[in-house]
C-alpha positions as CSV (number, residue, x, y, z in Angstrom):
1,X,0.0,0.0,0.0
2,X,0.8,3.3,-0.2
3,X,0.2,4.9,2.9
4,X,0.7,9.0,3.8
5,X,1.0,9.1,7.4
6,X,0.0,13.3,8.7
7,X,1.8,13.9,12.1
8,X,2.2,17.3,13.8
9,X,5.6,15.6,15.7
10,X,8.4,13.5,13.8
11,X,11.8,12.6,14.2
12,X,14.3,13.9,15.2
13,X,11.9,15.0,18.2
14,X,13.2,13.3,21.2
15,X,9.8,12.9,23.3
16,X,6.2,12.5,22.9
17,X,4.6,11.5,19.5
18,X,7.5,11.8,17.3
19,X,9.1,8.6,18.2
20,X,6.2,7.0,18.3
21,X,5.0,8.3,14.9
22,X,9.1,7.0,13.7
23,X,8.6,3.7,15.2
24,X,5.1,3.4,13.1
25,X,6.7,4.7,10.0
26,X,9.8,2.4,9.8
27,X,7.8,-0.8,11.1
28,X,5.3,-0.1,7.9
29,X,7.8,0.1,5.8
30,X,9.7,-2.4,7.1
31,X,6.5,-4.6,6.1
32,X,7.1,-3.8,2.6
33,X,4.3,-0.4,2.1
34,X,5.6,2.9,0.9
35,X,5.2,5.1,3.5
36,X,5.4,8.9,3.2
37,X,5.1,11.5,6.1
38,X,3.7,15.2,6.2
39,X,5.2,16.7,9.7
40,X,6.1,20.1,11.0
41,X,9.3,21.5,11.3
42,X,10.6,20.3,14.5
43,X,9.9,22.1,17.1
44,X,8.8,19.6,20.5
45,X,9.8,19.8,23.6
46,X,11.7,22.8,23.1
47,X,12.4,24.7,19.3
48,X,15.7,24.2,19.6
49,X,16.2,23.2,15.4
50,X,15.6,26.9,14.5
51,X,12.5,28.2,12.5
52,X,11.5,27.5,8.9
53,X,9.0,29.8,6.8
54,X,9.2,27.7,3.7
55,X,7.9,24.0,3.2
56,X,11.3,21.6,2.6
57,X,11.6,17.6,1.9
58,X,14.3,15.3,3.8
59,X,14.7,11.6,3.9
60,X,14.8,10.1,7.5
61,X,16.2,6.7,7.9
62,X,14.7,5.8,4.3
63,X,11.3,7.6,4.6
64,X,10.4,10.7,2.8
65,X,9.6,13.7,5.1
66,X,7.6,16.7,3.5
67,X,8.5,19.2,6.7
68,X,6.0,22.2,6.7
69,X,6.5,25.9,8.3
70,X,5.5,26.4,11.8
71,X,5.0,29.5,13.8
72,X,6.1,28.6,17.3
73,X,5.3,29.4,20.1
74,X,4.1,27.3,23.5
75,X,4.6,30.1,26.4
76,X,0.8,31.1,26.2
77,X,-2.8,29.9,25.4
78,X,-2.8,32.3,22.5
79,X,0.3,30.9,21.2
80,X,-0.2,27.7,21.3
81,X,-3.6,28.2,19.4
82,X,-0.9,30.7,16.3
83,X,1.4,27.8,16.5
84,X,-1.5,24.9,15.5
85,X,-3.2,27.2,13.5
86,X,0.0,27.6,11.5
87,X,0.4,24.1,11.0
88,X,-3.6,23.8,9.9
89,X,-2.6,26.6,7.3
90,X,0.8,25.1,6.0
91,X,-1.1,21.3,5.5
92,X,-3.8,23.4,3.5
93,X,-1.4,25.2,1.2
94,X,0.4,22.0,0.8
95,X,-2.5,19.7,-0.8
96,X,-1.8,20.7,-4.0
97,X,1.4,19.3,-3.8
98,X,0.8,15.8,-2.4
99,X,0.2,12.5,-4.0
100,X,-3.3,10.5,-3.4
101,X,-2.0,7.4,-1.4
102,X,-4.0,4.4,-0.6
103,X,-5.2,5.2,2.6
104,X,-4.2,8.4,5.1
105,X,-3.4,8.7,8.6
106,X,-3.9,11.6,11.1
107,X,-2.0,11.6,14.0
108,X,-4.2,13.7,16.5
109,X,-2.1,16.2,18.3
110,X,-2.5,18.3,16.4
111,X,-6.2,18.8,17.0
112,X,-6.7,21.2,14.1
113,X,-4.7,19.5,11.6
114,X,-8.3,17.1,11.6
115,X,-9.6,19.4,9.5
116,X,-7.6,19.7,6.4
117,X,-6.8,16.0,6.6
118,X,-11.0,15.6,6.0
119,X,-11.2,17.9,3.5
120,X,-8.3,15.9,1.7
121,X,-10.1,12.9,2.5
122,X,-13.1,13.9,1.3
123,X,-12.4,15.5,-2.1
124,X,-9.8,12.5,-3.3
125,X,-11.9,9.9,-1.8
126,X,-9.1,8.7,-0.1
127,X,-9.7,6.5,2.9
128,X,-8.9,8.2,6.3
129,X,-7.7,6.5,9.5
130,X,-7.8,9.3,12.3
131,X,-4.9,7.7,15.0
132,X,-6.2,9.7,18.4
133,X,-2.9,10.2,21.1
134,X,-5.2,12.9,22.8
135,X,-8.4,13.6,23.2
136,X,-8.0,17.3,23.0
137,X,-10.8,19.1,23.0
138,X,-11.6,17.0,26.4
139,X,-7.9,17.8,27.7
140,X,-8.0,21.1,27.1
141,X,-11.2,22.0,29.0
142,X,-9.6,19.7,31.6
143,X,-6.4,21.3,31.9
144,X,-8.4,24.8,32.1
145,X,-6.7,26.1,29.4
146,X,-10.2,26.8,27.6
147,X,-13.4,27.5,29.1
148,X,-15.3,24.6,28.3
149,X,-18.6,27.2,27.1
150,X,-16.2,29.2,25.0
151,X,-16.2,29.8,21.1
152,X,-13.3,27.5,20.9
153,X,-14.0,25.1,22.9
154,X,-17.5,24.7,20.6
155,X,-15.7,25.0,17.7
156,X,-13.3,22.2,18.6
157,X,-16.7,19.6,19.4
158,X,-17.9,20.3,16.0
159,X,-14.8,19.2,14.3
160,X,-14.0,16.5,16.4
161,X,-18.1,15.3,15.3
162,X,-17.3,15.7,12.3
163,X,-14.0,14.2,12.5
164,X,-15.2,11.1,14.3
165,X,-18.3,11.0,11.7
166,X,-15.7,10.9,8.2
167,X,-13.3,8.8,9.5
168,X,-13.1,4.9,8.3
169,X,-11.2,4.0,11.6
170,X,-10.5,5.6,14.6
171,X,-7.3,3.5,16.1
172,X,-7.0,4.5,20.2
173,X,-4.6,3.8,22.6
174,X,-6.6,3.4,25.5
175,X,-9.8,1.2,26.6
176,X,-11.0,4.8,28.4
177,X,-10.3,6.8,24.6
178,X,-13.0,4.0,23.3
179,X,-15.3,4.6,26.2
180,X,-14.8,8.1,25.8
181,X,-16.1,7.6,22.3
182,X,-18.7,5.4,22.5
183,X,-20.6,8.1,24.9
184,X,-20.3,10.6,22.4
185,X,-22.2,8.3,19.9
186,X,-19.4,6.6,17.8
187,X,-20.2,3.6,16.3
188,X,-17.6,0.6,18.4
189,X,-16.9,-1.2,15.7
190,X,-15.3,2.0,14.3
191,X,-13.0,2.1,17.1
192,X,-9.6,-0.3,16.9
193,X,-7.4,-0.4,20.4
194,X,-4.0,-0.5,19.7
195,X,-1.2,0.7,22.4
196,X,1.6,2.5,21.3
197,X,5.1,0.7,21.6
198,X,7.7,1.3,23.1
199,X,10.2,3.5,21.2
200,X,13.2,2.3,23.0
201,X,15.0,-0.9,23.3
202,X,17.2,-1.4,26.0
203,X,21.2,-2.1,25.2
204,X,21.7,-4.3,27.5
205,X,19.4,-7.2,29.0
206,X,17.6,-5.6,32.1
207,X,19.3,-6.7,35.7
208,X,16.9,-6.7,37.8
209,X,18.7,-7.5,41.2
210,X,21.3,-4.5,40.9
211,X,20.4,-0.9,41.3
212,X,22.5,2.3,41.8
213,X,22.4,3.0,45.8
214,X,20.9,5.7,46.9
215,X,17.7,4.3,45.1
216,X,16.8,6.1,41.9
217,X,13.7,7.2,40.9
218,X,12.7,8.0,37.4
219,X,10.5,10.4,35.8
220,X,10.7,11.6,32.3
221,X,8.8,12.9,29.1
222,X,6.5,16.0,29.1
223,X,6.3,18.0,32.6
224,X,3.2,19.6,31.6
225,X,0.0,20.3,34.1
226,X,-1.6,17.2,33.3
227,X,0.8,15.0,34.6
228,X,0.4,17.1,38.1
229,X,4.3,17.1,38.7
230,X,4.6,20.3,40.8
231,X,2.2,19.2,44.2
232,X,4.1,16.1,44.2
233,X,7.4,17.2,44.1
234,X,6.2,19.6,47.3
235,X,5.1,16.6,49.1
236,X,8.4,14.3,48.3
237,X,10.7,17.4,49.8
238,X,8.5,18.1,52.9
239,X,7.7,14.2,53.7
240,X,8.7,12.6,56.9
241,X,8.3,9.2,55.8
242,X,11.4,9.9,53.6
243,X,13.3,11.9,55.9
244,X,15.6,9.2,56.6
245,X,15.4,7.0,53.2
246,X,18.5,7.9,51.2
247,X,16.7,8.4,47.3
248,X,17.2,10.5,44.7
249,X,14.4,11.8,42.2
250,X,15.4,12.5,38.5
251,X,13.1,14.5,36.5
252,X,14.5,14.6,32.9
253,X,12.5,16.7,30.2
254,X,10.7,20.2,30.1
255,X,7.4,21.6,29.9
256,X,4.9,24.3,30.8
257,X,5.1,23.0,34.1
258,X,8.7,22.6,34.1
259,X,9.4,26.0,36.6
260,X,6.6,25.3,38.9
261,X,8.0,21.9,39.4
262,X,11.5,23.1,40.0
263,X,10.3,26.0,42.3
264,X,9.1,23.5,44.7
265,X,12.5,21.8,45.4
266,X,14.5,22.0,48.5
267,X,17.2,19.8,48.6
268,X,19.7,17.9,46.8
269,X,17.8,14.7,45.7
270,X,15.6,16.2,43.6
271,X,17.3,16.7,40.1
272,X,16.0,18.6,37.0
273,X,18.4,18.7,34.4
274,X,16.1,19.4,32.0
275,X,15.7,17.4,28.3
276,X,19.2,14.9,28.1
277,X,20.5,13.6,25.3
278,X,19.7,9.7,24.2
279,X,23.0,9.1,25.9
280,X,22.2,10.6,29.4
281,X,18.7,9.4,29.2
282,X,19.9,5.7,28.4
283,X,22.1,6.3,31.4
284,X,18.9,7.2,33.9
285,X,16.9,4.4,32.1
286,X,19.4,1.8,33.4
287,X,20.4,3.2,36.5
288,X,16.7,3.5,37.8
289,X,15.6,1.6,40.3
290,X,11.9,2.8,39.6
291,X,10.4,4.7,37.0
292,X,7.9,7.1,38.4
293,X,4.1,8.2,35.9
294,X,1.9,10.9,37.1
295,X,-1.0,12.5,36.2
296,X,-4.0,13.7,37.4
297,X,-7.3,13.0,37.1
298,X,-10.0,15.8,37.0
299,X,-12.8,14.9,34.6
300,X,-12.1,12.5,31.4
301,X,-8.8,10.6,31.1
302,X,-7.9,12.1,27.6
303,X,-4.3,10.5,26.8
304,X,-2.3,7.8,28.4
305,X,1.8,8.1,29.1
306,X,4.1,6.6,26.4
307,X,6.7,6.5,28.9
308,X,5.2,3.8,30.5
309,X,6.0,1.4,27.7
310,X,9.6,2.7,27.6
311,X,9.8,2.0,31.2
312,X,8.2,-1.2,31.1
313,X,10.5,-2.1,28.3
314,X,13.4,-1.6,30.5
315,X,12.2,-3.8,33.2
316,X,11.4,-0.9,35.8
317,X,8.6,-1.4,38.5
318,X,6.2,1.4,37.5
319,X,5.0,3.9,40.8
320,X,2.1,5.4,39.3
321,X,0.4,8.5,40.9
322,X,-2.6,8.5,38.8
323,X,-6.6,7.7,38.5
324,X,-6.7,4.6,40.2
325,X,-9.5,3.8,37.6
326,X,-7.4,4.7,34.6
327,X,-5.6,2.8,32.3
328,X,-2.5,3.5,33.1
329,X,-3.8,2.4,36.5
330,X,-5.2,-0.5,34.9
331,X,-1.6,-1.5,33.1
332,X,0.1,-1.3,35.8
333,X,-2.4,-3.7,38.2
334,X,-3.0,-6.2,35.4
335,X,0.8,-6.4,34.8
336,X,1.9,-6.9,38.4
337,X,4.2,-4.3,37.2
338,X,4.0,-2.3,39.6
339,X,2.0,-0.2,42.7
340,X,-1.1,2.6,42.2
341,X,-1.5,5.7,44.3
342,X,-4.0,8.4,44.1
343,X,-2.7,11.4,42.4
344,X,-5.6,13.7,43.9
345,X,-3.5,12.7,47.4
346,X,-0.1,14.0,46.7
347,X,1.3,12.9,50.5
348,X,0.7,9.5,50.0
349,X,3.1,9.6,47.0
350,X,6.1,10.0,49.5
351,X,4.5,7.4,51.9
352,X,4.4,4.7,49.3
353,X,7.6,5.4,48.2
354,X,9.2,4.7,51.4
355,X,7.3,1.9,51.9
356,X,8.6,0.1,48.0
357,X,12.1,0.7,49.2
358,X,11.7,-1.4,51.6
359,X,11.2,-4.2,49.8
360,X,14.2,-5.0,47.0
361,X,12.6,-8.4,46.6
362,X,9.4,-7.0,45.8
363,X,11.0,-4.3,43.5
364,X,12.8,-6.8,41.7
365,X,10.1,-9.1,41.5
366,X,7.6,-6.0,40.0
367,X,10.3,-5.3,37.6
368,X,10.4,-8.8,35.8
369,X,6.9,-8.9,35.5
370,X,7.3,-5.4,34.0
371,X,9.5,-6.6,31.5
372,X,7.2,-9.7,30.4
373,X,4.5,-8.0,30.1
374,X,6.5,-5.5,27.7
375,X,7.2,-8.2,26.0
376,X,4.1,-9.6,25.2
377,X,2.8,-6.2,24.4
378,X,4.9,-3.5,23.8
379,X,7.2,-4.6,21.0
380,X,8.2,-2.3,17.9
381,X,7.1,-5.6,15.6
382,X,3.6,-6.2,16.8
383,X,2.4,-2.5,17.0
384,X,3.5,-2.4,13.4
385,X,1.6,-6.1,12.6
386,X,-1.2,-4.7,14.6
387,X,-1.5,-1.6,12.6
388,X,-0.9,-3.0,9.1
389,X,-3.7,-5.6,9.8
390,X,-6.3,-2.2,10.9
391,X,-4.8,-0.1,7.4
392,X,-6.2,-3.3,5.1
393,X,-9.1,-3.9,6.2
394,X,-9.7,-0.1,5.8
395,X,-8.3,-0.1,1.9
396,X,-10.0,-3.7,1.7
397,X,-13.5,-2.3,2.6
398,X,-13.2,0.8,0.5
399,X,-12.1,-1.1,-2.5
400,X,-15.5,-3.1,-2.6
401,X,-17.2,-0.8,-1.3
């Protein structure tokens, strides 16, 4: 097949979707389709690759790239809505220029970028597989960026309706995204689950009866407000469970959050050293003793963590601070991989914490089960086998149809 993957994020981003979006890429190919992919400049976690005002192509590893021009811009509401917007605009201008593949893919962040993608769609009568990381309009009102009554919060519902009502396949990551759905009155058998893989594969075997002493915990990726970062960070410093339990807490990437978080330390083991290279971060990844997932849980769970596949990959017992009826809740409990806190109770974060360390044979034991269950469902080659399957049926379907 020929298959035009649309993703806001792409290589060489470090974080987030553009791994994920690599690892998809290169496993399709890899199964013998021609893949082509329509990203932004890149820009994510921080826009440290420059600026770009004219479209440009690259090859990545083998795949074709068609970069388009961002404005960017993530220190504000407003610019966050120019820098989207800019991206909707540059995908617009572009049609003209791309080729009518078999079947199309939107990555979703970007929210807006829905709505060229159906127009595309629509007017090449192209088949259209919309591949939901977020639920944004959801997250935002969550978040409080938006007021969920406002012009833009309406305007977002009616796209994603409309988005939802186009679309041959909407592929989620999450049993709550297909709940989430459902209620808003998508067909199920629209819906295909598929988690996202992990991007990383450990170098070495994981050892799961040596860790670096003091005890390292592990927390990486986005340090936005939806992963809650900043009150829990308070409550490890001030806790007197830990008071005398030598650990250290690594927090590696950046954020809108990032500050807040780092205000609220007091002492030396808590480290921020911001986004590491893949070096330093494979460095943390096999020094932890656990890897660490927050985020909190005020209305609709609308995304799930991709760190916690990394993590599990590397055979780390997962201390989750979350919705204790999420899915990353549920991951975690059906994996044995792990313990689930409350993240609306911040204090008991430190208290749990004290009480894993008490137990290496319990952390080691967590961490194998980790890794097995990473195995079984988190690998590069199945994702891909998993997608390829969803991609044709969809082509299938609309060729008879």
């Amino acid at each position: 097949m020929k298959i035009q993957l649309w993703s806001y994020n792409y290589d060489p981003e470090p974080t987030g979707i553009g791994p994920v979006s690599k690892v998809w890429a290169e496993g399709l190919r890899d199964r013998g389709h021609e893949v082509e992919v329509v990203a932004a400049h890149p820009h994510y976690p921080e826009p440290v690759w420059g600026s770009r005002w004219l479209p440009y192509r690259e090859t990545r590893n083998g795949i074709p790239v068609l970069r388009l021009p961002l404005w960017i811009g993530r220190e504000t509401a407003m610019e966050r809505y120019r820098q989207e917007l800019s991206f909707m605009a540059a995908q617009f201008a572009s049609l003209p220029a791309l080729a009518s593949p078999d079947v199309l893919v939107s990555a979703s962040p970007s929210f807006p970028a829905l709505f060229p993608a159906l127009v595309n769609a629509r007017v090449r009568r192209t088949p259209w597989v919309v591949w939901l990381h977020d639920i944004l309009p959801d997250g935002a009102a969550s978040s409080g960026l938006v007021d969920e009554g406002s012009a833009v919060i309406r305007s977002a519902r009616r796209l994603e309706q409309a988005a939802y009502r186009e679309a041959d396949r909407i592929v989620v990551l999450s049993s709550a995204f297909t709940r989430n759905l459902t209620e808003k009155g998508v067909p199920e058998e629209k819906i295909q689950l598929i988690y996202d893989p992990a991007t990383r594969v450990p170098r070495e075997e994981p050892s799961f009866d040596s860790h670096a002493e003091p005890p390292r915990l592990l927390s990486m990726g986005n340090i936005g407000y939806s992963q809650g970062l900043t009150p829990l960070v308070a409550a490890f410093e001030r806790s007197d469970a830990l008071a005398n339990t030598p650990v250290r807490f690594v927090i590696t990437g950046n954020g809108m959050a990032a500050e807040d978080t780092r205000a609220e330390i007091r002492s030396e083991r808590v480290e921020m050293p911001g986004v590491v290279d893949d070096a330093r971060l494979e460095h943390e990844l096999q020094s932890a003793t656990i890897a660490f997932v927050s985020q909190q849980h005020e209305g609709a769970e609308f995304n799930i963590p991709s760190k916690i596949m990394n993590f599990m990959a590397y055979g780390l017992p997962v201390l989750a601070a979350v919705n204790p009826g999420g899915e990353v809740a549920r991951i975690v409990e059906q994996a044995g991989a792990g313990w689930v806190l409350d993240s609306s109770d911040p204090d008991s974060f430190p208290r749990k914490l004290a009480e894993v360390l008490r137990s290496p044979e319990e952390i080691a034991s967590r961490g194998r089960a980790s890794y097995e269950y990473a195995q079984r469902n988190f690998t590069q080659a199945g994702f891909a086998e998993r997608f390829d399957e969803t991609l044709t049926e969809v082509v299938n379907h609309h060729r008879t149809a």
